[in-house]
N, C-alpha and C positions, 0 to 999 in steps of 0.2 A: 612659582618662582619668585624670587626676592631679589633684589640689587641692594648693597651692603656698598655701604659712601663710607671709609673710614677717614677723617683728617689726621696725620699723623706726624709728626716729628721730624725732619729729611735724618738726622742723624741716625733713627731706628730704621731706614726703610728696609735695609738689607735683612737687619735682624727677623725682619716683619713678614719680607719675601719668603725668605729660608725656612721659615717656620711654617707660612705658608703652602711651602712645596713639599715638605716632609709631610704634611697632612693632606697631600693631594689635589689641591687650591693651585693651580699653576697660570691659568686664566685670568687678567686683569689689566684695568687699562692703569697709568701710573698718569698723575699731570699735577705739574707743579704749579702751587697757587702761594698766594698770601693772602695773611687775616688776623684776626681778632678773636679773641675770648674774654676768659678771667683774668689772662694773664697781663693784657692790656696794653702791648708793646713793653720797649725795653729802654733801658738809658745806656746810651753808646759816648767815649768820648774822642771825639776827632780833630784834629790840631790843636790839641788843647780847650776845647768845647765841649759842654755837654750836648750831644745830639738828641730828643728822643723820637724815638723810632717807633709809630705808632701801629704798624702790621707787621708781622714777621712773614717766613718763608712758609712754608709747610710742605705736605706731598699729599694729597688726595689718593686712595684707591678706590677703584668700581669695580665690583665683581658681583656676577651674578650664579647665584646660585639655587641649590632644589631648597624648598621652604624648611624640611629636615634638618638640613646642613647649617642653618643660621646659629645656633647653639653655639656649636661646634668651630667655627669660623671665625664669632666674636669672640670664644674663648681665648683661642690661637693670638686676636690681633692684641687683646688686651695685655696677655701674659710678655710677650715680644715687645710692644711698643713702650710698657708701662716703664714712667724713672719715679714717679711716684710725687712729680714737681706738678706745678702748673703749666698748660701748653704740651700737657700728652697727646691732646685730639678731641675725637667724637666720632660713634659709630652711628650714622643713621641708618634703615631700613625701609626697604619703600618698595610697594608689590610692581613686579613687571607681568604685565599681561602676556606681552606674544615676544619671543626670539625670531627672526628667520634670518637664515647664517646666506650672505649673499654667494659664497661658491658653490654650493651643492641643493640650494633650492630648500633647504630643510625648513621649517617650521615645528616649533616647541612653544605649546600652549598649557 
């Protein structure tokens, strides 16, 4: 099993979901963060001042899924999330050892 960290855009999230869900992905935790890349913040102007803003918003998804499925999943987030600007995200990938689902006792190893 694999846990798939995508950072991604707040404006694509739904796009991202949706597309998500029609490929059967419906599991995932959402948590809103801020950050940094290439994009390197932004220049805002407020009461007449240049502000700049050096983290923006984003949205984080975790989803974990069968190691098969990672192809498939990053294809899905890329295709949905992508504007083709700086500040689209980043998919990371990172093995998970053991699930055990706390209502039913289950364990998936």
């Amino acid at each position: 099993m694999k846990m798939v960290q995508a950072i991604i855009r707040p404006e694509r999230m739904d796009n991202i979901k949706k597309a998500l869900e029609e490929k059967g992905f419906v599991a995932m935790s959402i948590i809103e963060i801020t950050g940094r890349g290439e994009q390197k913040g932004i220049t805002l102007e407020h009461r007449g001042k240049k502000v700049e803003v050096d983290t923006l918003p984003k949205i984080m998804l975790e989803i974990v899924v069968k190691d098969q499925e990672i192809d498939a999943i990053i294809s899905t987030i890329r295709a949905a999330g992508r504007t083709g600007k700086f500040g689209d995200g980043k998919i990371f990938v990172l093995p998970v050892e053991m699930v055990a689902k706390v209502r039913t006792d289950e364990v998936w190893k």
